[in-house]
MIGU-714907 format. One record per residue: residue in one letter; x, y, z of N, C-alpha, C in turn. Coordinates in steps of 0.05 Angstrom, whole numbers, plus 5000, padded with zeros to 4 digits. Example, Ala and Ser with C-alpha at 12.3 -4.5 7.8 and 13.67 -1.06 7.14 Angstrom:
<nudos>
+--------+------+------+------+------+------+------+------+------+------+
! residu !   nu !   nv !   nw !  cau !  cav !  caw !   cu !   cv !   cw !
+--------+------+------+------+------+------+------+------+------+------+
!      A ! 5264 ! 4886 ! 5156 ! 5246 ! 4910 ! 5156 ! 5264 ! 4934 ! 5156 !
!      S ! 5257 ! 4955 ! 5142 ! 5273 ! 4979 ! 5143 ! 5258 ! 5001 ! 5157 !
+--------+------+------+------+------+------+------+------+------+------+
</nudos>
This chain:
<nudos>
+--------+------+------+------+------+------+------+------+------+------+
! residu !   nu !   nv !   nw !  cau !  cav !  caw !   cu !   cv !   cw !
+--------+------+------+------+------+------+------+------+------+------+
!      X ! 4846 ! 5024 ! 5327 ! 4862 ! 5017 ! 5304 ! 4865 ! 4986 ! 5303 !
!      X ! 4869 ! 4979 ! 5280 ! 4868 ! 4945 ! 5271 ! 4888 ! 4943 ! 5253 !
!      X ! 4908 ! 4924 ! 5253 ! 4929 ! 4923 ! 5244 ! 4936 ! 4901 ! 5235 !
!      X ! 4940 ! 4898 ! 5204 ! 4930 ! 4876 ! 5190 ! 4954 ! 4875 ! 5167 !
!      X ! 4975 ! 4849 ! 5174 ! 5002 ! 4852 ! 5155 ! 5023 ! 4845 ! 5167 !
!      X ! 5050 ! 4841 ! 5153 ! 5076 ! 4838 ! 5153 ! 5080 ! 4808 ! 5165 !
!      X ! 5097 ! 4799 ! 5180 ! 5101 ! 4772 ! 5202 ! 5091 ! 4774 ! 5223 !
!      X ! 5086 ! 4752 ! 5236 ! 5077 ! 4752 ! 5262 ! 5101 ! 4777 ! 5283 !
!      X ! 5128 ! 4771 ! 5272 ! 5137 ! 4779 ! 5292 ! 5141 ! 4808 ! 5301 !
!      X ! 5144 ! 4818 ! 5263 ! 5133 ! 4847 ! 5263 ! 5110 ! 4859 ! 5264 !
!      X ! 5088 ! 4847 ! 5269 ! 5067 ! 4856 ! 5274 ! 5062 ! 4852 ! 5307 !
!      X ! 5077 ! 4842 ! 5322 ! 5083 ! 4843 ! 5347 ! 5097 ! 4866 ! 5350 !
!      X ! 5109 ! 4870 ! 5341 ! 5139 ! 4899 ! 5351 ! 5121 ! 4926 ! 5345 !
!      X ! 5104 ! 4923 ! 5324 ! 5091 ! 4951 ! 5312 ! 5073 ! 4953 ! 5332 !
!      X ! 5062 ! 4934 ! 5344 ! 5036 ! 4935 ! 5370 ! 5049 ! 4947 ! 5395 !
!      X ! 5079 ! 4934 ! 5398 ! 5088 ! 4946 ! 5423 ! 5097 ! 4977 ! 5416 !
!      X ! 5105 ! 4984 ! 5390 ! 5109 ! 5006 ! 5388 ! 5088 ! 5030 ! 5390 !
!      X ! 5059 ! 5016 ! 5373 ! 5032 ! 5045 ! 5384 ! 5031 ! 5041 ! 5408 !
!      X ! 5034 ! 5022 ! 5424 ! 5028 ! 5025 ! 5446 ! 5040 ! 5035 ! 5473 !
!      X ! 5073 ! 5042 ! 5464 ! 5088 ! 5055 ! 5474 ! 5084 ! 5089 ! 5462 !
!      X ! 5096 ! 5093 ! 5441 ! 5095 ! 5116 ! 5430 ! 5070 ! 5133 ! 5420 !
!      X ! 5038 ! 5116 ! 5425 ! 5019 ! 5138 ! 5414 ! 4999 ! 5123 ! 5435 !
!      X ! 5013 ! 5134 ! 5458 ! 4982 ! 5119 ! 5489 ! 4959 ! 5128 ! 5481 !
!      X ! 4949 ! 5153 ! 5470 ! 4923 ! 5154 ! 5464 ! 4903 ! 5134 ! 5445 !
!      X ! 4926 ! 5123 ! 5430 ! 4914 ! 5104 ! 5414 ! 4910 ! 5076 ! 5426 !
!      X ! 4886 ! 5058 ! 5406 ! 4874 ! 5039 ! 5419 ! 4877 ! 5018 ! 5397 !
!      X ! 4901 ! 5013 ! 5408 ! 4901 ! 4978 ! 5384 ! 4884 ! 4956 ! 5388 !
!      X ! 4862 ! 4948 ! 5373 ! 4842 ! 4934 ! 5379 ! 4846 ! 4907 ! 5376 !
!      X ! 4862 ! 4905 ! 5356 ! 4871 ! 4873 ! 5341 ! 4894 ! 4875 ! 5328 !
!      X ! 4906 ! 4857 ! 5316 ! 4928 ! 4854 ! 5302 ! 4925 ! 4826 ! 5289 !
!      X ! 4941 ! 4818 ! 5274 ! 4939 ! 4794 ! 5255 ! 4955 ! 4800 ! 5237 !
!      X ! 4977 ! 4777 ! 5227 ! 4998 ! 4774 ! 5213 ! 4990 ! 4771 ! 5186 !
!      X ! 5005 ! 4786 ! 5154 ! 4988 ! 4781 ! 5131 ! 4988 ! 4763 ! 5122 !
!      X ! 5008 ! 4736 ! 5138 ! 5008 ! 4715 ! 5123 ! 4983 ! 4688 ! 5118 !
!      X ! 4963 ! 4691 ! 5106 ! 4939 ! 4672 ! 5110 ! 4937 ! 4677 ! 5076 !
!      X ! 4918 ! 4651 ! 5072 ! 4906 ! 4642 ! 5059 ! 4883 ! 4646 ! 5045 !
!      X ! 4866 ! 4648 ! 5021 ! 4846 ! 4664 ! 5010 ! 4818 ! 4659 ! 5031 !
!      X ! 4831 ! 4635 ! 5030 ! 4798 ! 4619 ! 5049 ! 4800 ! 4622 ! 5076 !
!      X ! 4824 ! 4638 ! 5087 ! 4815 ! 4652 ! 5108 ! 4806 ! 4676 ! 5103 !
!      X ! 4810 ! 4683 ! 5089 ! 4802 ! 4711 ! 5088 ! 4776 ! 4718 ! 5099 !
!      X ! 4752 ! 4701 ! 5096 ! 4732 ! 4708 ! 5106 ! 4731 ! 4718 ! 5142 !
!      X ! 4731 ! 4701 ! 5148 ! 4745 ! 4695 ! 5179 ! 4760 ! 4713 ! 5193 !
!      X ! 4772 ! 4733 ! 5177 ! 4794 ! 4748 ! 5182 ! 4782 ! 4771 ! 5190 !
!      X ! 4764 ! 4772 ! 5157 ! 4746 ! 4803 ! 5158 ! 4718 ! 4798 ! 5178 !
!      X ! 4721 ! 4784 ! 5184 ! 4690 ! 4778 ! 5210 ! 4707 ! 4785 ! 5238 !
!      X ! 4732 ! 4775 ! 5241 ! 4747 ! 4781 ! 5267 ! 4754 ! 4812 ! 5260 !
!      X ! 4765 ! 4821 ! 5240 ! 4763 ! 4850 ! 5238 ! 4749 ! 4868 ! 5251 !
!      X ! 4716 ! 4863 ! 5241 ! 4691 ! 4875 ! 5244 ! 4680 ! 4869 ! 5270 !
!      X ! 4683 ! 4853 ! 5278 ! 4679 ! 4842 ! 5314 ! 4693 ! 4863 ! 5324 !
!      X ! 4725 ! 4871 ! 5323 ! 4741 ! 4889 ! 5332 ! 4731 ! 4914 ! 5338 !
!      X ! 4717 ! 4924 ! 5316 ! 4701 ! 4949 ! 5308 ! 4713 ! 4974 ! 5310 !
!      X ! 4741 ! 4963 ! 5298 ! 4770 ! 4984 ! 5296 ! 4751 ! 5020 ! 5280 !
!      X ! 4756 ! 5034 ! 5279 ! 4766 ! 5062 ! 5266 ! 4773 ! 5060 ! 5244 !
!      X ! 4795 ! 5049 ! 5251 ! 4820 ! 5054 ! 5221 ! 4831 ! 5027 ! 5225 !
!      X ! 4834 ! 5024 ! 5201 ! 4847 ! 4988 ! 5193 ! 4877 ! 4995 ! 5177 !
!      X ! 4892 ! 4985 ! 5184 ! 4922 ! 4986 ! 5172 ! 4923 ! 4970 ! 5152 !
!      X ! 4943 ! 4968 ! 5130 ! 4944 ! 4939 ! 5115 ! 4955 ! 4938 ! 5105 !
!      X ! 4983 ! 4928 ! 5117 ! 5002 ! 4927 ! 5105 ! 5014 ! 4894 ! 5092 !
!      X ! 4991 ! 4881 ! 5076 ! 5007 ! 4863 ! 5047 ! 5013 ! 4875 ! 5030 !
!      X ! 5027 ! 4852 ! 5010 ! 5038 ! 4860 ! 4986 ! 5020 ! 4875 ! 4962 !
!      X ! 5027 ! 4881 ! 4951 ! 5008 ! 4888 ! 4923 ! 5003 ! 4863 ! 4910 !
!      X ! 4981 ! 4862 ! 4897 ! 4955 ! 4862 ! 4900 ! 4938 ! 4851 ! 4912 !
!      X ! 4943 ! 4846 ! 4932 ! 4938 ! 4828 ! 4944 ! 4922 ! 4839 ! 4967 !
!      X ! 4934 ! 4861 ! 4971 ! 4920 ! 4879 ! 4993 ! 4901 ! 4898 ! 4980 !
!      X ! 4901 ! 4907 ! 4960 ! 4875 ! 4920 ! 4948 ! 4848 ! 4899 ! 4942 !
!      X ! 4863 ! 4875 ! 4931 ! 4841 ! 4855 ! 4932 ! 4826 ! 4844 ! 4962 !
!      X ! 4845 ! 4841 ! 4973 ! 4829 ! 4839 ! 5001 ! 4811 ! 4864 ! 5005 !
!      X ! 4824 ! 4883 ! 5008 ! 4809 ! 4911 ! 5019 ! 4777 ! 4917 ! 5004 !
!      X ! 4789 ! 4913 ! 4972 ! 4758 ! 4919 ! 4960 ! 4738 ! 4887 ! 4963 !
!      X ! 4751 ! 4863 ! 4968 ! 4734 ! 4840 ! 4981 ! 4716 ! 4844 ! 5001 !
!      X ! 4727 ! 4857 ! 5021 ! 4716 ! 4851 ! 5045 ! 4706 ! 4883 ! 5060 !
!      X ! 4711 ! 4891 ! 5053 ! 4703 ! 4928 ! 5056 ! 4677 ! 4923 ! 5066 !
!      X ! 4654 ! 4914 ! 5056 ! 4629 ! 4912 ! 5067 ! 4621 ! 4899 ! 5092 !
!      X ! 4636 ! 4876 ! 5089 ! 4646 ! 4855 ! 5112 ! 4650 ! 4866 ! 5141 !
!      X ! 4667 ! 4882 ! 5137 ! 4693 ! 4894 ! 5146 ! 4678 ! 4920 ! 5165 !
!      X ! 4673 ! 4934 ! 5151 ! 4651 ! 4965 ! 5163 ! 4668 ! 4979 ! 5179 !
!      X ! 4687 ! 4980 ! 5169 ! 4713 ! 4991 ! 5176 ! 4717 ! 5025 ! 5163 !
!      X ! 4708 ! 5046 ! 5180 ! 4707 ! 5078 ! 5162 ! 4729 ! 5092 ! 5147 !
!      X ! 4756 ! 5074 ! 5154 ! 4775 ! 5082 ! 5141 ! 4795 ! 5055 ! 5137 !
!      X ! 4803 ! 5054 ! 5113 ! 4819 ! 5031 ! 5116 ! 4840 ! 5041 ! 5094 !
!      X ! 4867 ! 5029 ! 5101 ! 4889 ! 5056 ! 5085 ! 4903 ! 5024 ! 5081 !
!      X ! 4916 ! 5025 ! 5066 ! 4941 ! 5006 ! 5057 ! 4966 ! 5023 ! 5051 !
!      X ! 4983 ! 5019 ! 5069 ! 5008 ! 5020 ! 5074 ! 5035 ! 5002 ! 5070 !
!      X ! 5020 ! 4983 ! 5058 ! 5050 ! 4976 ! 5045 ! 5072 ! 4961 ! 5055 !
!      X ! 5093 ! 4972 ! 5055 ! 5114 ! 4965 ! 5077 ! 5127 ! 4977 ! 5103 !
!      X ! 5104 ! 4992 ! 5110 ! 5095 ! 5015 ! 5138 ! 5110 ! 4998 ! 5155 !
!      X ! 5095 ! 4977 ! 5166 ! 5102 ! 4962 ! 5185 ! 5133 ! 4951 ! 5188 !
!      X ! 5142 ! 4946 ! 5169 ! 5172 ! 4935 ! 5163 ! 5177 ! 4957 ! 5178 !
!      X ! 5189 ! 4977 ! 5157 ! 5197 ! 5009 ! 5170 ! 5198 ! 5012 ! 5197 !
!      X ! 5170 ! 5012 ! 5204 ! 5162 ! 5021 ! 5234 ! 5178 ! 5005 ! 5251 !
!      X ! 5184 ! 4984 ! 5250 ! 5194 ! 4958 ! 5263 ! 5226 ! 4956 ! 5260 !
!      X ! 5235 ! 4974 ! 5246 ! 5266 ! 4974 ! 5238 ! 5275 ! 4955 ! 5225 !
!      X ! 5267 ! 4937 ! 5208 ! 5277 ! 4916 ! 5185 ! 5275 ! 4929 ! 5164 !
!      X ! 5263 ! 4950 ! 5156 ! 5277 ! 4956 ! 5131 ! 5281 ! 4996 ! 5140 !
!      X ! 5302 ! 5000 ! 5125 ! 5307 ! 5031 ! 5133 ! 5296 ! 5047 ! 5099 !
!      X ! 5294 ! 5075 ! 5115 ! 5279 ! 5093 ! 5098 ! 5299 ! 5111 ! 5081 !
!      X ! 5282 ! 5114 ! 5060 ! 5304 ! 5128 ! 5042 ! 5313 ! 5154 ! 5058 !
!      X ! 5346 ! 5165 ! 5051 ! 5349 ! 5188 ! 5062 ! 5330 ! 5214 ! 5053 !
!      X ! 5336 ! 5233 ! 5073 ! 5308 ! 5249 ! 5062 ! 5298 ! 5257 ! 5043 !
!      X ! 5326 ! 5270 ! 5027 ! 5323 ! 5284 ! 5002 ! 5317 ! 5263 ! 4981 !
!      X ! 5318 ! 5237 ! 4981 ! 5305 ! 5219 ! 4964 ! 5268 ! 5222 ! 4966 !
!      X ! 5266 ! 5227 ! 4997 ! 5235 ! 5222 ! 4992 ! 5235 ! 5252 ! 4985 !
!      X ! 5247 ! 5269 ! 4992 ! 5230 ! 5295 ! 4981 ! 5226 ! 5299 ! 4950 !
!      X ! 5249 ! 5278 ! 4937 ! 5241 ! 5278 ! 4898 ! 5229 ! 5259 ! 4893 !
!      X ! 5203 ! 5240 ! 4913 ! 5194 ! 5215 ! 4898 ! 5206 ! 5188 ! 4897 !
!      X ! 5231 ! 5186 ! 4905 ! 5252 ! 5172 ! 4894 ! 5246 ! 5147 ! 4922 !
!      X ! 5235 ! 5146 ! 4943 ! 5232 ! 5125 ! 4961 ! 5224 ! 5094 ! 4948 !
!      X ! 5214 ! 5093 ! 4925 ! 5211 ! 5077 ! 4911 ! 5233 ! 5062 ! 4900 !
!      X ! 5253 ! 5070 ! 4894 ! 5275 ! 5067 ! 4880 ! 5294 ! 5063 ! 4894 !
!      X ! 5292 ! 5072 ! 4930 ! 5308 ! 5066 ! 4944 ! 5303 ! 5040 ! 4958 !
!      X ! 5275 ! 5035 ! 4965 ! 5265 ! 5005 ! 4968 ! 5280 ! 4992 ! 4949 !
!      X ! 5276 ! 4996 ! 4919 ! 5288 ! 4972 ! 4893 ! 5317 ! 4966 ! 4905 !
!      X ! 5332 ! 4990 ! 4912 ! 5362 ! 4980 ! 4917 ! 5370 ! 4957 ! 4937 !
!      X ! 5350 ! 4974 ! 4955 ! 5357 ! 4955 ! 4986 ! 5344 ! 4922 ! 4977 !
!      X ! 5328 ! 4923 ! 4964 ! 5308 ! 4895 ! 4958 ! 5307 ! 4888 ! 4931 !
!      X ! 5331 ! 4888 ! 4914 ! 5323 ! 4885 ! 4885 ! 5313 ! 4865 ! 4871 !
!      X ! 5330 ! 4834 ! 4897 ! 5315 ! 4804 ! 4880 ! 5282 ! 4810 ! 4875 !
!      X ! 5267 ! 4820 ! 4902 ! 5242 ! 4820 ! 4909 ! 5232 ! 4842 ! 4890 !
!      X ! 5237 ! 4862 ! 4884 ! 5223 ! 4887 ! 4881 ! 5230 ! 4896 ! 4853 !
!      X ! 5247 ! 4892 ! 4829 ! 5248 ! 4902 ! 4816 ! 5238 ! 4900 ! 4790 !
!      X ! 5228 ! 4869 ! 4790 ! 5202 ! 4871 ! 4770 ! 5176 ! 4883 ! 4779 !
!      X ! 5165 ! 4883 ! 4798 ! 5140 ! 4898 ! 4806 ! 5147 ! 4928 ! 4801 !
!      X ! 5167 ! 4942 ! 4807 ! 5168 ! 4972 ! 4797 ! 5177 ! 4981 ! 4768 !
!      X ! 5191 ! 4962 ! 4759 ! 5200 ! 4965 ! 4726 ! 5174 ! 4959 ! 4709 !
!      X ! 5162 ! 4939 ! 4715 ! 5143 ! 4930 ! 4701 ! 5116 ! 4951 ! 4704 !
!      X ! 5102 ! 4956 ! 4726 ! 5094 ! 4971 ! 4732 ! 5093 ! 5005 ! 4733 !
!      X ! 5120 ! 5014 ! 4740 ! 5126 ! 5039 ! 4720 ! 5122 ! 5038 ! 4695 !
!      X ! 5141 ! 5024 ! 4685 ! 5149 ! 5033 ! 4663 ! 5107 ! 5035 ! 4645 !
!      X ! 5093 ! 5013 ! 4647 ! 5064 ! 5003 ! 4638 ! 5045 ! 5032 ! 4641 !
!      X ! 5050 ! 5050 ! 4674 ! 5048 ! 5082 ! 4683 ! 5056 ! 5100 ! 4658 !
!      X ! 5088 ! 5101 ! 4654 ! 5095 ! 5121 ! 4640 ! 5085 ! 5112 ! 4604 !
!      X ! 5078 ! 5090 ! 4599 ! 5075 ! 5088 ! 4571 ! 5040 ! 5089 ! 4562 !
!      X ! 5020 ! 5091 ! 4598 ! 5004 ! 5095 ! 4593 ! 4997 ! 5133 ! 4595 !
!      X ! 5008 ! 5136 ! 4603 ! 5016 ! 5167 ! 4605 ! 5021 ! 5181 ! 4580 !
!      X ! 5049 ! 5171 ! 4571 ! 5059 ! 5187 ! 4547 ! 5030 ! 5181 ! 4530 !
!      X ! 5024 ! 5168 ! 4526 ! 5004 ! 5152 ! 4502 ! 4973 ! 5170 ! 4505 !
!      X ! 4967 ! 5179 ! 4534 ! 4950 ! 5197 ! 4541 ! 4947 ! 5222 ! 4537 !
!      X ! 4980 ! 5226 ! 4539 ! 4985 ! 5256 ! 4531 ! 4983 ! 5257 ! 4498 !
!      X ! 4991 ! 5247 ! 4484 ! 4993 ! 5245 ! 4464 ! 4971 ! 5247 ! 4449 !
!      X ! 4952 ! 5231 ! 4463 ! 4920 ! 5241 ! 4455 ! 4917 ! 5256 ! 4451 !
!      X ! 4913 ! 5271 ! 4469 ! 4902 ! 5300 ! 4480 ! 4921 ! 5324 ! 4463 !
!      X ! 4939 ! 5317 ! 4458 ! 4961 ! 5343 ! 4436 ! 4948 ! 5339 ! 4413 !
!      X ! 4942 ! 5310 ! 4400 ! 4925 ! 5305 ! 4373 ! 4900 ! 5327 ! 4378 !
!      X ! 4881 ! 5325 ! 4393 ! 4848 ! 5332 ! 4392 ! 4857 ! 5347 ! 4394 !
!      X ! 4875 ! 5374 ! 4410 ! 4873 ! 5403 ! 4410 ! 4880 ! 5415 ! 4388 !
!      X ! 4897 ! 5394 ! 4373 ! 4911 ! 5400 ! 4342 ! 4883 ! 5402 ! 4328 !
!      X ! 4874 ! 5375 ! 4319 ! 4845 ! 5374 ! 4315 ! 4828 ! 5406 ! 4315 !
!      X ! 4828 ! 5403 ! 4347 ! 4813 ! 5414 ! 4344 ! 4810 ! 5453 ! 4337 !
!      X ! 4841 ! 5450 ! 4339 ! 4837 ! 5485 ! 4333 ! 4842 ! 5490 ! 4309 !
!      X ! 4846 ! 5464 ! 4289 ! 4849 ! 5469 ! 4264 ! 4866 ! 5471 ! 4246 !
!      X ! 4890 ! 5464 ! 4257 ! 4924 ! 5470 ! 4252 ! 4932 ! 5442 ! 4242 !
!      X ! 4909 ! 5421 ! 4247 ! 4916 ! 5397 ! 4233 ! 4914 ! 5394 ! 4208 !
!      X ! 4897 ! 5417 ! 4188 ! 4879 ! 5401 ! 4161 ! 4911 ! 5419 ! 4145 !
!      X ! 4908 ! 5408 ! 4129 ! 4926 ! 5413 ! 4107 ! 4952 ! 5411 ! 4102 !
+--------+------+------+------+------+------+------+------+------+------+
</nudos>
């Protein structure tokens, strides 16, 4: 495993943590998400030297999908997952929604509370862009079946 994200200092704590709590596992590398575009190359070559399994990756949005689909080739990495703010969590700086929040979806919303300066244009803006591409999808699709069974003409 390769572990790629958060601060230096939580990405130190999450290393001591697989390495306490999951001995079977084999942390190969680690590296903090905070760098620069023009490292990026460099990053995903030290990656691939590693010749991790599974790659963690926990930056921000978009930032971490753009890396991931950048360097994927680079990288030759068989599984690579983006997680987000895993590492925080894992590390105890940020706490998890109570349960019954994640069991309705709602972990999202409980991040916005705890983090609202940071977080609540990326989920408002972004939801809301979800649900209006959604309604607008559905909406289609009730037209053409109208269309199409005939209940539209007259």
């Amino acid at each position: 495993v390769y572990c790629l994200g958060a601060t230096e200092e939580i990405s130190n704590k999450v290393a001591s943590i697989i390495a306490d709590d999951f001995p079977g596992v084999i942390l190969v590398g680690r590296r903090d998400g905070y760098f620069h575009r023009d490292e990026e190359r460099q990053i995903a070559e030290e990656i691939a030297a590693s010749e991790p399994d599974i790659l963690f990756v926990a930056i921000t949005s978009p930032k971490k999908e753009q890396f991931m689909a950048r360097w994927s080739s680079t990288m030759k990495v068989p599984v690579v997952h983006g997680v987000g703010g895993s590492f925080d969590v894992m590390a105890g700086m940020v706490k998890r929604a109570p349960f019954r929040w994640q069991k309705m979806g709602l972990e999202w919303l409980y991040r916005v509370i705890q983090e609202p300066g940071r977080l609540w244009k990326r989920y408002l803006v972004t939801n809301s862009v979800f649900c209006w591409l959604l309604l607008r999808s559905m909406f289609a699709r009730w037209l053409t079946a109208i269309r199409a069974s005939g209940k539209g003409e007259g």
